[in-house]
C-alpha positions as CSV (number, residue, x, y, z in Angstrom):
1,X,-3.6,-26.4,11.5
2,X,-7.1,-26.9,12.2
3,X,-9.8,-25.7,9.5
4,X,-13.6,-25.0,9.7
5,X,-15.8,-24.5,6.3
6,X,-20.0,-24.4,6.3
7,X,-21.7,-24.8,2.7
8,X,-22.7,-21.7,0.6
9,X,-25.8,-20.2,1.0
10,X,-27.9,-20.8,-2.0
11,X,-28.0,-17.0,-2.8
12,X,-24.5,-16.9,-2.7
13,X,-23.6,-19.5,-4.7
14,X,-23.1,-17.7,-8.0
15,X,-20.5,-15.7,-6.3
16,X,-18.6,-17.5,-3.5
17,X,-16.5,-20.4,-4.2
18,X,-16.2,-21.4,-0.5
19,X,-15.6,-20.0,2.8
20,X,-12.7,-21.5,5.1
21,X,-11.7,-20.6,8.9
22,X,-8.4,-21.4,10.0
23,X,-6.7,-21.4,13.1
24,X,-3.1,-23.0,14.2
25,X,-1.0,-23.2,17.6
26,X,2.0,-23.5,15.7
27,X,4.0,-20.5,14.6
28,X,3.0,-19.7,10.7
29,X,5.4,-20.7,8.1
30,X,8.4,-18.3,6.9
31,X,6.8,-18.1,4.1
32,X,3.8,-19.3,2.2
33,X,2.2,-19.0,-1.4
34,X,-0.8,-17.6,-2.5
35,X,-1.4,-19.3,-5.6
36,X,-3.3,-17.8,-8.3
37,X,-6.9,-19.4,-9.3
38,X,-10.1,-18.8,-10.8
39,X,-11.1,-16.8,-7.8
40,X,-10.9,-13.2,-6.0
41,X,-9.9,-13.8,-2.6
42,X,-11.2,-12.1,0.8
43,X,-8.8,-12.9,4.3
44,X,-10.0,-11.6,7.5
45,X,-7.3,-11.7,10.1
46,X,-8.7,-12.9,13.3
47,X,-5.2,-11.8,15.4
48,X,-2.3,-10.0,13.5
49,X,-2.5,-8.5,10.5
50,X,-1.0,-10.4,7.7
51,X,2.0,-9.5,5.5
52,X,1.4,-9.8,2.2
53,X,3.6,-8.7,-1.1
54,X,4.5,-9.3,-4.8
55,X,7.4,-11.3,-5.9
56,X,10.6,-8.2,-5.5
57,X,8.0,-5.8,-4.0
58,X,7.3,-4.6,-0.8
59,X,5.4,-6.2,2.1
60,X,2.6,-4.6,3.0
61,X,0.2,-5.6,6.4
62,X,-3.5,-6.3,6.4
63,X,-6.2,-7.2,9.1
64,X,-8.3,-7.5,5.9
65,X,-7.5,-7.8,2.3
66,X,-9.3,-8.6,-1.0
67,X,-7.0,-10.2,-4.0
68,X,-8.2,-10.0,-7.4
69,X,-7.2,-12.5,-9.8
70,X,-3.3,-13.1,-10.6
71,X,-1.0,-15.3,-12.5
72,X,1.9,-15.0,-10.2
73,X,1.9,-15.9,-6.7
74,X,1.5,-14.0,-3.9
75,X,4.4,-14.0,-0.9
76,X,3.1,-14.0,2.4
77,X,5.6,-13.8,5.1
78,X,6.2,-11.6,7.8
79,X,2.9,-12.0,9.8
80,X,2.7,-13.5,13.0
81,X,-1.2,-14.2,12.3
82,X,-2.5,-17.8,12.7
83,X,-6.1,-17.3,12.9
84,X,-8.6,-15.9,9.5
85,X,-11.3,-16.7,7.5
86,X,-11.1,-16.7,4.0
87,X,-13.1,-16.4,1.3
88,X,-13.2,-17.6,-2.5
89,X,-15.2,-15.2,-4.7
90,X,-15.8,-15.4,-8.4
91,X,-15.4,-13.0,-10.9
92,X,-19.0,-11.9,-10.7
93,X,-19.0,-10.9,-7.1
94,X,-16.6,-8.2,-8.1
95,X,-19.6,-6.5,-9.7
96,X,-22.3,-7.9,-7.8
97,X,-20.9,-7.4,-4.3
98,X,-18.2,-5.1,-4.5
99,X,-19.4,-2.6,-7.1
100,X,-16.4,-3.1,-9.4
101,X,-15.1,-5.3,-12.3
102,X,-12.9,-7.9,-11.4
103,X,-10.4,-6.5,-14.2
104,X,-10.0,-3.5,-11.6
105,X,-8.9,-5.6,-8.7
106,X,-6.4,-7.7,-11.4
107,X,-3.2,-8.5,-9.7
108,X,-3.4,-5.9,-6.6
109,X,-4.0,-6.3,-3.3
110,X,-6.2,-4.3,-1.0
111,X,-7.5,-3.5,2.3
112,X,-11.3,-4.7,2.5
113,X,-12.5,-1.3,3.9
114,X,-11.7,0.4,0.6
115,X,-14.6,-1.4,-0.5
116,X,-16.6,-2.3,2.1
117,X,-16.2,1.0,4.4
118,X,-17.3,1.4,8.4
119,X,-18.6,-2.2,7.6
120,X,-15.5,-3.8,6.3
121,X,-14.1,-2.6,10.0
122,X,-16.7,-3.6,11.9
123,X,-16.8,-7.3,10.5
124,X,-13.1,-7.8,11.2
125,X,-13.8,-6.5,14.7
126,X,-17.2,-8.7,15.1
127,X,-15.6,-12.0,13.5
128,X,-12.4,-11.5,16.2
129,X,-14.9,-11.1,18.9
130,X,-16.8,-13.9,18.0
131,X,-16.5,-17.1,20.3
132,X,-17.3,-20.0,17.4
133,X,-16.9,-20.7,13.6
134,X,-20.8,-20.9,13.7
135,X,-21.0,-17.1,14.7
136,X,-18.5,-15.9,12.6
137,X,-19.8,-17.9,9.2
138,X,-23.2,-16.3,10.2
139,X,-21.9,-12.8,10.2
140,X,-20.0,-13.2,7.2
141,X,-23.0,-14.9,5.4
142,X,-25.2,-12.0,6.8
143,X,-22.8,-8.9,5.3
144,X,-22.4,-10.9,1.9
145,X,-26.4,-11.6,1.8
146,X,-27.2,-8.2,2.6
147,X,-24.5,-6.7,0.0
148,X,-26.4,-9.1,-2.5
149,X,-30.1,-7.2,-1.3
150,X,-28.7,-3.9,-1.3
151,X,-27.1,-3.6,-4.6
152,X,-28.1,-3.5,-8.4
153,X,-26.1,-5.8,-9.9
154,X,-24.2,-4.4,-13.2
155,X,-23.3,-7.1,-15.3
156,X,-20.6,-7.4,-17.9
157,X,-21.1,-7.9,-21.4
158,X,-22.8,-12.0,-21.5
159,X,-19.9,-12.6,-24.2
160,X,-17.1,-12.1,-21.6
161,X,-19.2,-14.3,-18.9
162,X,-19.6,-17.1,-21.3
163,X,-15.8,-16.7,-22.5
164,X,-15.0,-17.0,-18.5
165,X,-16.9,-19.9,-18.0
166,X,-15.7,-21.6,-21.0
167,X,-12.3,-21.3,-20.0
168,X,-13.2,-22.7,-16.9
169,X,-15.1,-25.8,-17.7
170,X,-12.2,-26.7,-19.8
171,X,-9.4,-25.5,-17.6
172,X,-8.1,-23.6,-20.2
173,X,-7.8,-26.1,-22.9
174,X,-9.4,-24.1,-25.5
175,X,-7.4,-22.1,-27.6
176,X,-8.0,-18.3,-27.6
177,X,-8.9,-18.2,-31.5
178,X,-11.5,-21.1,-30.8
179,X,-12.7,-19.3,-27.9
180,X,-12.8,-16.0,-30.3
181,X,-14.7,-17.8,-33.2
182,X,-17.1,-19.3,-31.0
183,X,-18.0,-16.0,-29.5
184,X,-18.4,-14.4,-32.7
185,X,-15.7,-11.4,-31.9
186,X,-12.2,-11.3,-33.7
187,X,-9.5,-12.8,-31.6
188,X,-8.0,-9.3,-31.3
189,X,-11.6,-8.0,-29.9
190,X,-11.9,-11.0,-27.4
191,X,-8.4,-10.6,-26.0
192,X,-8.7,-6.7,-25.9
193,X,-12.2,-7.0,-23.2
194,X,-11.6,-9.5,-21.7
195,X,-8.6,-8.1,-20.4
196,X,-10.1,-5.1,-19.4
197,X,-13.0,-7.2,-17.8
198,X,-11.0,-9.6,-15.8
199,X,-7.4,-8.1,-15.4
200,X,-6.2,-11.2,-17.1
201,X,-5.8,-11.7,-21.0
202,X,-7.5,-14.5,-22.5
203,X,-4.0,-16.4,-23.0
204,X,-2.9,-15.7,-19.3
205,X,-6.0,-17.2,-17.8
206,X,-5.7,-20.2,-19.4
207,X,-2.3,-20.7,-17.6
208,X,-4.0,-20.1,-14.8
209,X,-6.9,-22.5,-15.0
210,X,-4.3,-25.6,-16.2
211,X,-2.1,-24.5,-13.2
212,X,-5.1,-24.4,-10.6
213,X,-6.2,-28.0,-12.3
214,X,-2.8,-29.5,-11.3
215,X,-2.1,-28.1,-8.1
216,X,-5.9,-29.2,-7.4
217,X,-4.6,-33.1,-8.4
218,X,-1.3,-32.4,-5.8
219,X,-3.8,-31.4,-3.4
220,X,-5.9,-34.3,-3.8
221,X,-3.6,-37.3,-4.7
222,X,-0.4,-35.8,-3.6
223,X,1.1,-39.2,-4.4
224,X,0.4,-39.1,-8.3
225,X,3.6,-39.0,-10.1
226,X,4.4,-35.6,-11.8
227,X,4.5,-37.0,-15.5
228,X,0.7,-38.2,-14.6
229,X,-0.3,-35.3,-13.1
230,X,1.0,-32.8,-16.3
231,X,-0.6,-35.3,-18.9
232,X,-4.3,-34.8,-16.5
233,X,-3.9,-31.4,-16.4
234,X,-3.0,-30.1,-20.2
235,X,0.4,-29.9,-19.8
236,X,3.0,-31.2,-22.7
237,X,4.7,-33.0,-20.2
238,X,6.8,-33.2,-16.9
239,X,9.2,-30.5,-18.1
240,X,6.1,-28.0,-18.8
241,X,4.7,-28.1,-16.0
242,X,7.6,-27.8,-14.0
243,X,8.5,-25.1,-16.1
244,X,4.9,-23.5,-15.0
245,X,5.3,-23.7,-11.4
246,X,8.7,-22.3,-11.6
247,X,7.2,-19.1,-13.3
248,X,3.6,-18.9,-11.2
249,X,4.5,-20.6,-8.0
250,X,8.0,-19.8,-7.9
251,X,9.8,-23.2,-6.5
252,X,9.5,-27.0,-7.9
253,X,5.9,-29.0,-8.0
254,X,8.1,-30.9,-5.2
255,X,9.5,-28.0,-3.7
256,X,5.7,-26.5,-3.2
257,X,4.4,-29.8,-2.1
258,X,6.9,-30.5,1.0
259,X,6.5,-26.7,1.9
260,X,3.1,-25.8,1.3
261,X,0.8,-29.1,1.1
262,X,0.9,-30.1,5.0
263,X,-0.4,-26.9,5.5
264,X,-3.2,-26.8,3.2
265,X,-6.5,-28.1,3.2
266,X,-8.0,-30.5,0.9
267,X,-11.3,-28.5,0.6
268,X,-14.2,-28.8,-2.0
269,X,-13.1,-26.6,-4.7
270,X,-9.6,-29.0,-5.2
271,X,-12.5,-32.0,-4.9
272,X,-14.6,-30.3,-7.6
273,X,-11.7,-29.5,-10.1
274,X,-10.5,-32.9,-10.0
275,X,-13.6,-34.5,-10.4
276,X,-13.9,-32.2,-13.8
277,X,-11.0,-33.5,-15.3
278,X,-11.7,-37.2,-14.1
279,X,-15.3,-37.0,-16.2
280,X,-13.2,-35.4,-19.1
281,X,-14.8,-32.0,-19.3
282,X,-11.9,-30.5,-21.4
């Protein structure tokens, strides 16, 4: 599997995590995981369309799709595609780029069109003609930039942004009655919007956050033992967190890492969560 990334474009930076370009001679795996994370996520297929469905539900194809945030994984399987781009978007694009809250894109998957129109099909047709990675970062860049010129941004409530970001910084260490207090909202309140804001409750994310910290570790320092990696990450211990991959990912810690990791990249946002919870920002 060969991958391709460029850095953000300063404008961009408050709403795309990173951008990736894949491409791969070998046949795509059986199956593979999307694992939930901070981020909204944007695939444009650059051959087939990619299968994509819910744990149980049914598989449904896309040339391009956006994500929204999720606790479970994704299955993706069926698809003969070896060739995208994908995108990591936060929270804040939803409104800013999209012209929706995150909390209506919560655990569903789309096609891209249904937000982004004649334009949405064009780009999937422009990146697929496109000869290089440099071509096709620049048209994506260029869409994203002008979405960003053309729109008013509406911004959520500055209570739920700085809840979201708190959760973040400490991967979802603080507790939601913490969280609550420092906000100044009752816990009931706090749990209520945010829900509504995100798609995610307050509790859930957290889950999310400490699960995206230790797959970020796996990614990273694949040979870290697993009762290491849980104590890093907020976990009780070994048990927990394999407890925690059974119900997001699905499969083992060990399972996921001899299926999934060889095909993954190590790429900057794995780098950048690590590094958080190496400088003890909890």
């Amino acid at each position: 599997m060969g991958y391709a990334t460029r850095a953000v474009h300063p404008a961009l930076r408050p709403y795309v995590g990173d951008v990736v370009g894949y491409a791969s001679d070998a046949p795509p795996p059986e199956v593979h995981r999307g694992l939930p994370s901070r981020h909204l996520t944007i695939v444009v297929t650059l051959d087939e369309p990619l299968g994509v469905s819910w744990p149980g539900g049914r598989l449904q194809k896309h040339d391009a799709l956006i994500g929204g945030l999720h606790s479970t994984a994704v299955v993706i399987a069926g698809t003969a595609s070896r060739a995208g781009v994908q995108l990591s978007l936060t929270p804040a694009a939803a409104r800013t780029l999209l012209g929706v809250p995150p909390g209506e894109l919560g655990s569903v998957v789309l096609d891209l069109d249904e937000f982004l129109g004649r334009r949405g099909r064009e780009l999937t047709e422009q990146l697929r003609e496109a000869p290089t990675w440099d071509l096709r970062f620049d048209l994506l860049e260029g869409l994203l930039l002008r979405r960003l010129g053309e729109r008013r941004p509406v911004e959520a409530r500055p209570e739920l942004g700085w809840a979201w970001l708190r959760l973040c910084e400490s991967a979802g260490a603080i507790g939601v009655q913490e969280l609550a207090a420092e906000v100044g909202w009752s816990r009931r309140h706090l749990t209520d919007c945010f829900t509504t804001e995100f798609g995610l409750a307050p509790k859930v994310a957290s889950r999310v956050l400490r699960f995206e910290r230790a797959t970020a570790y796996l990614r990273r320092r694949p040979r870290t033992r697993l009762v290491d990696v849980a104590a890093a990450a907020g976990f009780a211990d070994q048990s927990h967190l394999t407890r925690e991959f059974q119900s997001i990912a699905g499969c083992s810690p060990r399972q996921w890492m001899a299926e999934e990791l060889p095909n993954l990249p190590s790429n900057p946002q794995a780098a950048a969560i690590v590094s958080a919870s190496a400088a003890g920002t909890h």
